[in-house]
C-alpha positions in Angstrom: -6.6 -32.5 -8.4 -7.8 -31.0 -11.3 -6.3 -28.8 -14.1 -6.5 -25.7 -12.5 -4.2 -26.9 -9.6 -7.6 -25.7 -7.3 -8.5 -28.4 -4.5 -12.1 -28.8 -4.1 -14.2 -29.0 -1.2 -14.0 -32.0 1.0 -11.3 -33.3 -0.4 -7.8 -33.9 0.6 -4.8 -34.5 -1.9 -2.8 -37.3 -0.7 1.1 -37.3 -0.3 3.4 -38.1 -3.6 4.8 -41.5 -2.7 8.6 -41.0 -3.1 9.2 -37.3 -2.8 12.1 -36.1 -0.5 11.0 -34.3 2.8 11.1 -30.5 3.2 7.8 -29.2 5.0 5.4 -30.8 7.0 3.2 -30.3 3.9 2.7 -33.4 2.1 1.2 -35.6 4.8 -2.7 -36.7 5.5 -4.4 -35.2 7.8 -6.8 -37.6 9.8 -9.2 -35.3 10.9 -10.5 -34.3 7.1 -12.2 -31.1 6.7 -14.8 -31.5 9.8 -13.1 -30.8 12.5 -12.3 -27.3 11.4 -16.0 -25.9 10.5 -16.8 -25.1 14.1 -19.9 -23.5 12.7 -21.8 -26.2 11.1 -25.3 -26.7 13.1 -24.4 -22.7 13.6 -25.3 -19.2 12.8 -22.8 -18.7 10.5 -20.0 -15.6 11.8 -20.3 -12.5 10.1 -16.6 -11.8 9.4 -17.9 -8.1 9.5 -18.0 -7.9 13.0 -14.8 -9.1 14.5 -11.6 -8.9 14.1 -9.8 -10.9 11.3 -7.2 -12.0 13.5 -9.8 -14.2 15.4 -10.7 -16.2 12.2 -7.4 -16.9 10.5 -4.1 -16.9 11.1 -1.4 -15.5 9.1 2.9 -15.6 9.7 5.7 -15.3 7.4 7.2 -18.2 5.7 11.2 -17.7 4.3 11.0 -18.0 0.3 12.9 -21.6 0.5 10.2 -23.2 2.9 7.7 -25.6 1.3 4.3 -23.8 2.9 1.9 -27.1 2.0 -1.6 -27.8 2.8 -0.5 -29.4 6.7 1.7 -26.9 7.8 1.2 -25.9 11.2 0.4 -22.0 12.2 3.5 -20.0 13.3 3.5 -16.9 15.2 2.7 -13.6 13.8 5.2 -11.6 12.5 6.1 -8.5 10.0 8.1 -8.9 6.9 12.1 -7.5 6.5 13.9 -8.4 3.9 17.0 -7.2 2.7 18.1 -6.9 -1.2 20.6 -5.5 -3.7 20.0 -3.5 -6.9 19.1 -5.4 -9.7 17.6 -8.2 -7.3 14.5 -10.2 -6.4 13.9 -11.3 -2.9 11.0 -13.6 -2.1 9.1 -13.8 1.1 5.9 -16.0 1.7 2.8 -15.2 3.8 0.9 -18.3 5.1 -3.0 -18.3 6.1 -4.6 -21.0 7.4 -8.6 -20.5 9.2 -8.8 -21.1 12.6 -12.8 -21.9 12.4 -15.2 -21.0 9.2 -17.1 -17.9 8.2 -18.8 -19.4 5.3 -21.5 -22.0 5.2 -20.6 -23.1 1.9 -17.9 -26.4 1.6 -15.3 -22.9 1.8 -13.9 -21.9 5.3 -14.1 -18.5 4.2 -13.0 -15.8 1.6 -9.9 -13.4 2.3 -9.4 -10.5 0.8 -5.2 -9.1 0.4 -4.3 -5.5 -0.2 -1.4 -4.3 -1.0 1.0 -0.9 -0.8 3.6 0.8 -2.2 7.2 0.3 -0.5 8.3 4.3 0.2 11.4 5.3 1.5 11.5 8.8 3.9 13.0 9.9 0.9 10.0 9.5 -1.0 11.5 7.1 -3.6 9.1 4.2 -3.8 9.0 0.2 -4.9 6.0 0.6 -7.2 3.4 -2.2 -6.3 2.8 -4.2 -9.8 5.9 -3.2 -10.9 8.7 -3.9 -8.1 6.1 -6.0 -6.0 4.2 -8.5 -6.7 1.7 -11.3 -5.4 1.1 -14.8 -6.4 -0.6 -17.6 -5.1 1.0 -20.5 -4.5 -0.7 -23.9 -5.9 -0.3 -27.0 -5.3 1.0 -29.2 -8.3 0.8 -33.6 -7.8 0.1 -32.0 -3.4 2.8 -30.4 -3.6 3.1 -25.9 -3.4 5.0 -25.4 -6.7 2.8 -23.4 -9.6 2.8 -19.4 -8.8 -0.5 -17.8 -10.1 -0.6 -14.2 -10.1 -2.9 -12.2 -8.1 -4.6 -8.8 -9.3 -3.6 -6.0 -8.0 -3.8 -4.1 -5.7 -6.8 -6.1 -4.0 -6.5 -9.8 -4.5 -9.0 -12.1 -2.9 -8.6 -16.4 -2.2 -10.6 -18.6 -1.1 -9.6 -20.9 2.4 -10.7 -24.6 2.6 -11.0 -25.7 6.2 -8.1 -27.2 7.7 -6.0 -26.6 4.8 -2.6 -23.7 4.9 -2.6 -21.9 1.7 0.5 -19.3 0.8 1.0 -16.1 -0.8 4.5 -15.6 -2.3 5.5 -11.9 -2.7 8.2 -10.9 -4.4 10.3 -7.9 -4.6 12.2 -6.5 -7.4 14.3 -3.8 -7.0 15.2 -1.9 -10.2 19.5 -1.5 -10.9 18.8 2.4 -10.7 17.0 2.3 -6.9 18.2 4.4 -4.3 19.2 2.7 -1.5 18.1 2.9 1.7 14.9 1.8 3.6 11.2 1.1 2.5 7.9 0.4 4.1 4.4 -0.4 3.2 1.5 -2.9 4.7 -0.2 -5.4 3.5 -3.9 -5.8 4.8 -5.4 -9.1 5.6 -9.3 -9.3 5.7 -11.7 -11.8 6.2 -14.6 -11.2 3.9 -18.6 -12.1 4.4 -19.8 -14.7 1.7 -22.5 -13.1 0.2 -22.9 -11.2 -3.6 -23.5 -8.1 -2.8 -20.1 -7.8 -1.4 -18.5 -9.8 -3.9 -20.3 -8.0 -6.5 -19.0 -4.7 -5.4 -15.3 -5.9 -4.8 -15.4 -7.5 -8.6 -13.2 -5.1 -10.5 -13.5 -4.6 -14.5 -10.2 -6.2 -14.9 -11.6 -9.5 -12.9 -15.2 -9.1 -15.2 -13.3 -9.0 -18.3 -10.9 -12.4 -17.1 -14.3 -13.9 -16.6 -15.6 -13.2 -19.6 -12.8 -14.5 -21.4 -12.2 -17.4 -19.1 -15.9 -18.4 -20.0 -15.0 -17.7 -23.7 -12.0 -19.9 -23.8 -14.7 -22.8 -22.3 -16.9 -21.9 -25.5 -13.8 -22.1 -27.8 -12.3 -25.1 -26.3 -15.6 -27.0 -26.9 -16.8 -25.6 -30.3 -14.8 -26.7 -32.5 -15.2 -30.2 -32.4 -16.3 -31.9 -35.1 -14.2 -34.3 -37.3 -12.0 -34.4 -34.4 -10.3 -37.5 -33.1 -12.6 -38.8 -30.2 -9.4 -38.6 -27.9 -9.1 -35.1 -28.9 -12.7 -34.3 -27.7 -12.7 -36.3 -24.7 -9.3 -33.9 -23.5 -11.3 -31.0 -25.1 -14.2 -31.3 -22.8 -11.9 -32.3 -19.8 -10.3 -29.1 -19.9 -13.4 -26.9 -20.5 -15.3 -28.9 -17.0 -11.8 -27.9 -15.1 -11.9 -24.6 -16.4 -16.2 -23.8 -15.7 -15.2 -25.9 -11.9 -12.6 -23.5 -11.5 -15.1 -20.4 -11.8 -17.4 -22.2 -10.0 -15.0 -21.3 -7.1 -14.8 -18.0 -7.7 -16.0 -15.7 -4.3 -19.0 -13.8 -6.8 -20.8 -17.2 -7.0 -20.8 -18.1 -3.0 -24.0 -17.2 -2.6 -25.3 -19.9 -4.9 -23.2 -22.7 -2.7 -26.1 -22.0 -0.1 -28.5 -18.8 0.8 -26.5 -17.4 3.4 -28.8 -14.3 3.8 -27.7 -10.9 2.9 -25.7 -7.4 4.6 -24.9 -4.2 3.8 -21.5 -3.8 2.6 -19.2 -2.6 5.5 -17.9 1.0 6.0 -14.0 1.4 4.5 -12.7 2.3 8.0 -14.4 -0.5 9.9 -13.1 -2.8 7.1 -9.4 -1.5 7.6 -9.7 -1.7 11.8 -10.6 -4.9 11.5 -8.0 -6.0 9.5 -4.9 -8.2 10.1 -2.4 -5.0 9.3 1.5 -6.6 8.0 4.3 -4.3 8.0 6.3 -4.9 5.0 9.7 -3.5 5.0 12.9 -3.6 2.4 16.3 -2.6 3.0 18.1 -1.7 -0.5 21.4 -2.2 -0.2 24.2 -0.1 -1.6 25.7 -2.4 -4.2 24.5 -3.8 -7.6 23.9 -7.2 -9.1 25.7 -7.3 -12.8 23.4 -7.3 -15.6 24.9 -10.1 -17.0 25.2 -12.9 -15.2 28.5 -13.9 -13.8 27.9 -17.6 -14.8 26.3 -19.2 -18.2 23.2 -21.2 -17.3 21.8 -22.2 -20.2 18.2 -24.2 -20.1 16.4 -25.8 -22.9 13.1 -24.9 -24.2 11.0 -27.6 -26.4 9.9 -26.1 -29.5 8.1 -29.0 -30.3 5.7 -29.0 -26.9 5.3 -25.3 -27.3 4.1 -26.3 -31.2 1.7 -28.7 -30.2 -0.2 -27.4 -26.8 -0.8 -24.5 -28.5 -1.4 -25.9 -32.0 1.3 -23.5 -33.8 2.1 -24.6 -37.3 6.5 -24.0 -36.9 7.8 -20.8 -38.6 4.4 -19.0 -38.6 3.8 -15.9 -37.2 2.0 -17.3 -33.8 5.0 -19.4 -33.7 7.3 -16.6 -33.6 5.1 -15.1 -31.1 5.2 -17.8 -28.5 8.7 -18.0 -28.6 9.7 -14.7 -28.3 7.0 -14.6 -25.5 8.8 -17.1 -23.5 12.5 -16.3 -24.3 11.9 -12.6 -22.8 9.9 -14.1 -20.2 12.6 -16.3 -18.8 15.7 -13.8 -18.6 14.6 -12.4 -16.0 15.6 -15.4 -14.1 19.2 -14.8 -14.7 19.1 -17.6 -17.3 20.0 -17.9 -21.1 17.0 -19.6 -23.1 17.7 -21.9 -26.1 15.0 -23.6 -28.2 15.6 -27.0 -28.8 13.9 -29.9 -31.3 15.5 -33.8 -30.8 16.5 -35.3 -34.0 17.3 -39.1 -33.8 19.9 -40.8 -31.2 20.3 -37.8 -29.2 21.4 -35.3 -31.9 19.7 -31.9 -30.9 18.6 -28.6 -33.2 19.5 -25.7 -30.4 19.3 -22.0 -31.2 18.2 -19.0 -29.2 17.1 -16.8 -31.7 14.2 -18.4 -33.9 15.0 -16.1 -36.4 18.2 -15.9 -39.0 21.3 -13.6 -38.5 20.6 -11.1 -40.9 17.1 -10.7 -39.6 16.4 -7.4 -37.8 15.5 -9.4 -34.5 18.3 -11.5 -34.1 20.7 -8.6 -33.0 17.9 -7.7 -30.3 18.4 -11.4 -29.2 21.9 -12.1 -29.2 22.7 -8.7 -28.4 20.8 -8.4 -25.1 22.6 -7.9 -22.0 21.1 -10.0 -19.7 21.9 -13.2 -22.3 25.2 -15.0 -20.8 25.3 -17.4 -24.0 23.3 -18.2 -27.0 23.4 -21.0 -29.2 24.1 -20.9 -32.4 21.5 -23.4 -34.5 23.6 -26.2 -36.5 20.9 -26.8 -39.6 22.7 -29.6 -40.9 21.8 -31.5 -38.1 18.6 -31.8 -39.7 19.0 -32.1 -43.5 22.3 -32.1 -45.2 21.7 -29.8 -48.3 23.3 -27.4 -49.3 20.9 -24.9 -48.6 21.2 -25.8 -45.0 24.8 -25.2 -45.1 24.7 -22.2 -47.2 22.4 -20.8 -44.5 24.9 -22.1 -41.5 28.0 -20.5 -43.0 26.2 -17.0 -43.6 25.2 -17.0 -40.3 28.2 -17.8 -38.7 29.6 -15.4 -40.9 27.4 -12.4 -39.9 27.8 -13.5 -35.7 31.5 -14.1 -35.7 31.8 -10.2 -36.6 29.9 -9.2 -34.0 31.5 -8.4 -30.3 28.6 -10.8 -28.6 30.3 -14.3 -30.5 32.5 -14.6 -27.4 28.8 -15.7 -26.4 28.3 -18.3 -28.8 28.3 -22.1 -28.2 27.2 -24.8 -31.0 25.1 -27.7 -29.2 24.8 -31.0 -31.6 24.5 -33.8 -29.7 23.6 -35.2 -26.0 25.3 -37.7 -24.1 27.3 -39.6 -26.7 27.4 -43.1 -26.0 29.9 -44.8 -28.4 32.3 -44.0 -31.0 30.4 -43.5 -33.9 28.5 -40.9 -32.1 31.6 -39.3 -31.0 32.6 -39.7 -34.5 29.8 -37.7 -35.8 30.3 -34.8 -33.3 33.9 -34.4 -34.6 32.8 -34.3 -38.4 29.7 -31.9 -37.4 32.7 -29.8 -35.5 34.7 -29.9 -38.1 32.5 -28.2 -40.7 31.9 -25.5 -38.4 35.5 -24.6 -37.3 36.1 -24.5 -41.0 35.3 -21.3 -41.3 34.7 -20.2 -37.9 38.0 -21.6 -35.9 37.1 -19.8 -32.3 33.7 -21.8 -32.2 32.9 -23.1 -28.9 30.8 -26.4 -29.2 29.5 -27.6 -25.9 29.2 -31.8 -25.5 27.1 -32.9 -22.9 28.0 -36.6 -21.5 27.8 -39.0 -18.4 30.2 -41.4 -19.5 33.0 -42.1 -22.5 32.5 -44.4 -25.2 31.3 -48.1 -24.6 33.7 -49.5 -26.7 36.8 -47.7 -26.0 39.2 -50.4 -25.2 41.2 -50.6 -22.7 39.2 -48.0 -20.3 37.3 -48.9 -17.1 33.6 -47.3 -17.0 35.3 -44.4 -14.7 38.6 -43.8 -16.8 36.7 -43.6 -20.3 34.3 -40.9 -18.8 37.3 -38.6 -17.1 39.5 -39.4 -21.2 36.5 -37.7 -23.4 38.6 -34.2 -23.5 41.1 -36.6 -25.5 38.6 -38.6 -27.7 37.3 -34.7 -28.6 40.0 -32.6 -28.5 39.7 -30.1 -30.7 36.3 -30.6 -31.8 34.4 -29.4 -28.1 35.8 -26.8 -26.1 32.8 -26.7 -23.3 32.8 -30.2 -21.6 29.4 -30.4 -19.8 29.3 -33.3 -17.3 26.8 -35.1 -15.0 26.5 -34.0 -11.6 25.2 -37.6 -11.0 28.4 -39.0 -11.9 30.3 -37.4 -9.3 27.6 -38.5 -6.5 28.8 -36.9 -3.3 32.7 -37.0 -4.2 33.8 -34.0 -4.8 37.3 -35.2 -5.1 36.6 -36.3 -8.3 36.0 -32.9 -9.7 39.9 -32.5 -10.1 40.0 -35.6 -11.9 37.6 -34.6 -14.5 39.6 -30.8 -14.5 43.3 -32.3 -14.8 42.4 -33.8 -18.4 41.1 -30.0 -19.8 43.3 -27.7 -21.2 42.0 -24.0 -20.1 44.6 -22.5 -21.9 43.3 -23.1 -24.9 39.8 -22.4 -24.4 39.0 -25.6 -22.6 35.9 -24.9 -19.8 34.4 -27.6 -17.8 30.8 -27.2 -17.2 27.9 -29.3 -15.6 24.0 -30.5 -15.5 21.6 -32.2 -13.7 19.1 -34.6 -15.3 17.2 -37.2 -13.8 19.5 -37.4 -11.2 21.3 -36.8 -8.7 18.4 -37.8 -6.3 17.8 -36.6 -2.7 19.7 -35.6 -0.4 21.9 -34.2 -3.1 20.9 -30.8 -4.7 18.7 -31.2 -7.7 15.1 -29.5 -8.9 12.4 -32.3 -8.2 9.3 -31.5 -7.2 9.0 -32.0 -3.1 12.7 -31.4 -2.6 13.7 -29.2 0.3 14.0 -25.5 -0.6 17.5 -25.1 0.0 17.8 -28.2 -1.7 16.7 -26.4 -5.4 19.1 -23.5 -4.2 22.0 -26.0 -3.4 22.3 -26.7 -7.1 24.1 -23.6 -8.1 26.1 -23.5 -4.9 27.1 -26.8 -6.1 28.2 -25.3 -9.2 30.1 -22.8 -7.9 31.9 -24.4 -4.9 33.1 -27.1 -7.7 34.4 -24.3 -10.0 32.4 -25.0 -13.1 32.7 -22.1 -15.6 28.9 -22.7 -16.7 25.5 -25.0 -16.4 22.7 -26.3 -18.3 19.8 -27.9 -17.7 18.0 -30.0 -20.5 14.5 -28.9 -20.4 12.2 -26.1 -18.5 9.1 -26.9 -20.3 9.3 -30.3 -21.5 5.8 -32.2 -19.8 3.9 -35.0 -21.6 2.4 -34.2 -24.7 -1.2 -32.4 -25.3 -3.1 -30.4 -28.0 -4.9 -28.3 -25.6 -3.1 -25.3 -23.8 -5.3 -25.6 -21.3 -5.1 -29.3 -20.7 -4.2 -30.2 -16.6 -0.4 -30.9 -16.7 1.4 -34.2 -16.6 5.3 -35.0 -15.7 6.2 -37.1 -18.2 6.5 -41.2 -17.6 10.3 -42.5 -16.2 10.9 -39.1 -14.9 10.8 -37.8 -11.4 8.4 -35.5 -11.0 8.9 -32.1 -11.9 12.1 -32.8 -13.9 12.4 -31.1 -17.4 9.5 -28.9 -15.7 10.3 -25.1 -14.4 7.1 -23.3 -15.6 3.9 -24.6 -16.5 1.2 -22.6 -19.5 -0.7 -20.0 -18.0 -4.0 -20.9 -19.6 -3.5 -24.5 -17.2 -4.7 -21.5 -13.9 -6.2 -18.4 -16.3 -7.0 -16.7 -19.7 -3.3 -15.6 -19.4 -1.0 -16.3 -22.3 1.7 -15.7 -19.5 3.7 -19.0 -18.4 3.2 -19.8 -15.0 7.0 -19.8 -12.7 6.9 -22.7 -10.5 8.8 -22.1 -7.4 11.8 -24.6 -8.0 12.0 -21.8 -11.0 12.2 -18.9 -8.4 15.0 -20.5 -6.1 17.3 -21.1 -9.2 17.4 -17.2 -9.4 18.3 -17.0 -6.3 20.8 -19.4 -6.6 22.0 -17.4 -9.6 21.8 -14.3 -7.3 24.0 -16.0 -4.8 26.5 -16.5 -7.0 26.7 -12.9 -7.4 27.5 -12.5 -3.6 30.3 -15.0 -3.2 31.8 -14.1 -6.5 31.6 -10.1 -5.3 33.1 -11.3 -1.8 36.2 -13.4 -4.0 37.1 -10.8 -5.9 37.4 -8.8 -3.2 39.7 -11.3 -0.8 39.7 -14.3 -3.1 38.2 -17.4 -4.0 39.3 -19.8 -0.8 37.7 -16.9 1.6 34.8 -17.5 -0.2 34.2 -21.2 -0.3 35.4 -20.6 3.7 32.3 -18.1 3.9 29.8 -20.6 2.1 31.0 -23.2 5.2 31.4 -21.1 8.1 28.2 -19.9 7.8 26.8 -23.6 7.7 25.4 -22.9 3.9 26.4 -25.5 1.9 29.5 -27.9 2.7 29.0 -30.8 0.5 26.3 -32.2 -1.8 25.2 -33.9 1.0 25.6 -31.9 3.9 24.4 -27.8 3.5 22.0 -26.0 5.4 17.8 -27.4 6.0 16.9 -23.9 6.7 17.1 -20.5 6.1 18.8 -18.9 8.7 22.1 -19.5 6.9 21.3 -17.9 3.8 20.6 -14.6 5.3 23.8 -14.5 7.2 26.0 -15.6 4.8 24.8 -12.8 2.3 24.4 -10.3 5.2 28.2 -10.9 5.9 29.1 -10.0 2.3 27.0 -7.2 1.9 29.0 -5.8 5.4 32.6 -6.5 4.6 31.9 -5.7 0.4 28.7 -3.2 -0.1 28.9 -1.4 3.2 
């Protein structure tokens, strides 16, 4: 596969050896590519003439099923989906050629048009606003990058034999009337020649060309007194990027003559068409602002620095990160940058700029942030200016009515004493001045030379080796494996009435079947994770890293997991110059089902409050959701009744 996630002609990405089930995606398919050009040695079809539905077909997909290249067609059927205010629902449609329409190495070219959602009210879901459509690529064979498509008219490309997906999302604004929308979505096979696919070329889709080409030129040109391994990845990213445009439907007449025609009449084009009812029911309650529980993920500063060659503190610096800390709120998540220093101390802040800036009350002050961290400069040098700078800081925030937000994160997964030692004195400078500071302690186990301890008893005593010097205790979901018994354990040593929360993370592990984000886990697997969370009764989460892949100097450079890892771990979004000119990052879809994780916690927290919390868990296992790590639902069906039955008993 190459950079741009786009799999060539003729060839067929083999399965990832290790990755959990999920789909009937991932596996080879004997018969190649040849068995589905029924044309070859033919005229070839002119999709002008016949109905669309005789060359593809196209079903509906829920948003936690992996659609990958094998899956098997499905019958036809219109899209419902149901949603609160101040939610995103996901739905995906599936298209797969039955025979091909092109002569070229492509089955054929598809063109997707979208509507407006209106209500007989006349209220509307505004497409490009409220709706949206994305193509879902396949990352290592697996469907997990989510490229955007223009708007309204989107067109693909179909290899023979080969399922590709669409994923369409919904957001509905917190000020939506409720009530019921429709709209269609129209499916159309398109003839392969440039007359056509001059005409359909909008100026927005000549001016990404242009700059897609110009990005090729840039990548290339400024080569010389580079470092030969610098070239080299140079000029592998510019040959992905001019194979990728290679692809593009305007140049399918150079793949082969295939003759010429005129371009078809709009109403012949639309009759022909595969015509998709899409249809949203807005329900009658709203999803808070803020969300209900802290899920604070790590963003490197240090990867964002070097792919896109950003000297730290200058103004493209500040750019980028701003970019991506507004981009990822709107997962229901609360971003912190993050720089390693040595043996696991950490530099995490979510405002790159300092207190007294003009921005950093925008930042901390925002609704949809759950927590922010509060940088610890010491951790880097010890001078006094660092200091100086810490205790204004603290200073200014502590005044403000957000520091209830405010954690301090110095150091990851202590391993001995002196470590532990170190977080103390760090904790103790802070709470000098600033006594109601929260510091948050990440760990999997208590200190190795504690005496006296089994391996177990050290790990369940760190609230008493840091008492009073963390007040969020963050532990390993791959500690507690599937024993969830061992939860109160962990629970009985924290003090909650003074300030005490327990919290958790996955990293690395836990593996499959238990819930966790690698790539080629099952959909409701990556969901699982914050049922998990709140089933357990954790107060908060974090996750170590959403953008933390192997190291390059080109943003454009194809994207690799990083060595020891499991793929797609420390990975929830990928550049957007890896798929287009777009300084946009790329959501995979493990990064859209931890929203609507997020968003499920909403529900069962909405349906507590208003019986209470054992009613709840009862929902979440009646309904056949989620039981255990190791036992919660493979499919979808579930889902939707579980947050149908809250929405009639609580928003009806």
């Amino acid at each position: 596969m190459d950079s741009s996630g786009v799999n060539p002609a003729n060839f067929i990405i083999p399965p990832v050896e290790g990755i959990a089930g999920g789909g009937t995606g991932y596996g080879w398919a004997d018969v190649g590519t040849e068995s589905s050009n029924l044309c070859k040695g033919v005229n070839v079809i002119d999709p002008t003439q016949i109905p669309s539905a005789e060359l593809l077909h196209v079903w509906c997909m829920p948003s936690t099923a992996n659609v990958g290249q094998q899956e098997m067609p499905r019958p036809f059927d219109h899209v419902s989906l149901l949603a609160a205010r101040n939610e995103r629902e996901s739905v995906q449609i599936a298209l797969r050629p039955k025979l091909s329409w092109a002569s070229s190495g492509l089955a054929g070219t598809v063109q997707i048009q979208c509507t407006d959602l209106c209500s007989a009210s006349g209220d509307r879901l505004v497409l490009g606003q409220s709706l949206t459509m994305r193509h879902v690529v396949p990352i290592l064979g697996v469907p997990d990058a989510l490229v955007p498509l223009d708007l309204p008219i989107a067109q693909i490309n179909l290899l023979p034999g080969e399922t590709t997906s669409i994923w369409v999302s919904v957001d509905v604004p917190a000020g939506q009337p409720p009530g019921h929308y429709e709209g269609q979505i129209l499916i159309t096979a398109l003839k392969a020649n440039a007359e056509m696919s001059a005409q359909v070329l909008s100026k927005a889709e000549k001016y990404n060309l242009y700059r897609e080409l110009k990005s090729c030129l840039e990548m290339v040109e400024p080569v010389d007194g580079k470092p030969l391994d610098e070239v080299a990845e140079r000029l592998k990213s510019a040959t992905s990027s001019l194979k990728r445009l290679l692809l593009w439907p305007v140049f399918q007449e150079f793949y082969k003559d295939n003759g010429s025609c005129d371009m078809m009449d709009e109403d012949a084009f639309t009759n022909i068409s595969i015509n998709m009812k899409f249809n949203v029911t807005v329900w009658d309650f709203t999803l808070p602002l803020t969300p209900s529980l802290p899920a604070v993920f790590g963003i490197s500063e240090t990867v964002i620095e070097d792919r896109f060659a950003l000297e730290h503190g200058s103004e493209g610096w500040y750019d980028a990160l701003d970019r991506h800390f507004k981009w990822l709120l709107q997962y229901r998540i609360s971003p912190y940058f993050c720089r390693w220093g040595d043996s696991m101390r950490i530099l995490a802040y979510t405002c790159p700029w300092p207190a007294d800036h003009p921005r950093s009350e925008e930042y901390y002050s925002d609704p949809r942030l759950a927590a922010y961290a509060v940088p610890y400069a010491p951790i880097l040098s010890c001078s006094n200016e660092a200091r100086d700078s810490l205790r204004k800081d603290v200073e200014i925030l502590k005044s403000k009515p957000h520091w209830r937000k405010a954690y301090f994160y110095l150091w990851d997964e202590p391993l001995n004493s002196d470590q532990y030692e170190l977080i103390r004195s760090m904790s103790s400078d802070i709470r000098s001045y600033a006594p109601d500071a929260r510091i948050l302690t990440t760990y999997y186990c208590g200190p190795s030379d504690a005496h006296g301890s089994s391996t177990f008893e050290a790990f369940v005593k760190v609230p008493k080796y840091l008492r009073p010097h963390t007040q969020i205790f963050c532990t390993s979901e791959w500690v507690l494996g599937n024993r969830e018994d061992l939860v109160n354990d962990i629970t009985a040593e924290l003090q909650p009435e003074n300030g005490e929360e327990w919290w958790t993370y996955v990293c690395m592990g836990p593996s499959d079947p238990q819930p966790n984000w690698h790539l080629g886990m099952r959909g409701t697997q990556h969901r699982a994770v914050m049922w998990r969370v709140w089933k357990e009764g954790g107060t908060g989460f974090l996750y170590w890293g959403a953008n933390c892949y192997e190291k390059s100097l080109v943003a454009s450079a194809e994207i690799k997991f990083r060595r020891g890892l499991p793929p797609g771990d420390g990975v929830l979004f990928y550049p957007g110059e890896v798929f287009s000119p777009s300084h946009e990052p790329i959501a995979s879809i493990r990064l859209e089902r931890i929203l609507s994780g997020m968003q499920d916690i909403e529900y069962l927290k909405l349906y507590s409050s208003r019986y209470s919390r054992e009613e709840g868990l009862a929902l979440l296992e009646k309904t056949g959701a989620y039981l255990s790590p190791e036992r919660y639902t493979l499919e979808h069906t579930p889902i939707d009744l579980m947050r149908a039955e809250i929405y009639r008993t609580c928003g009806a």
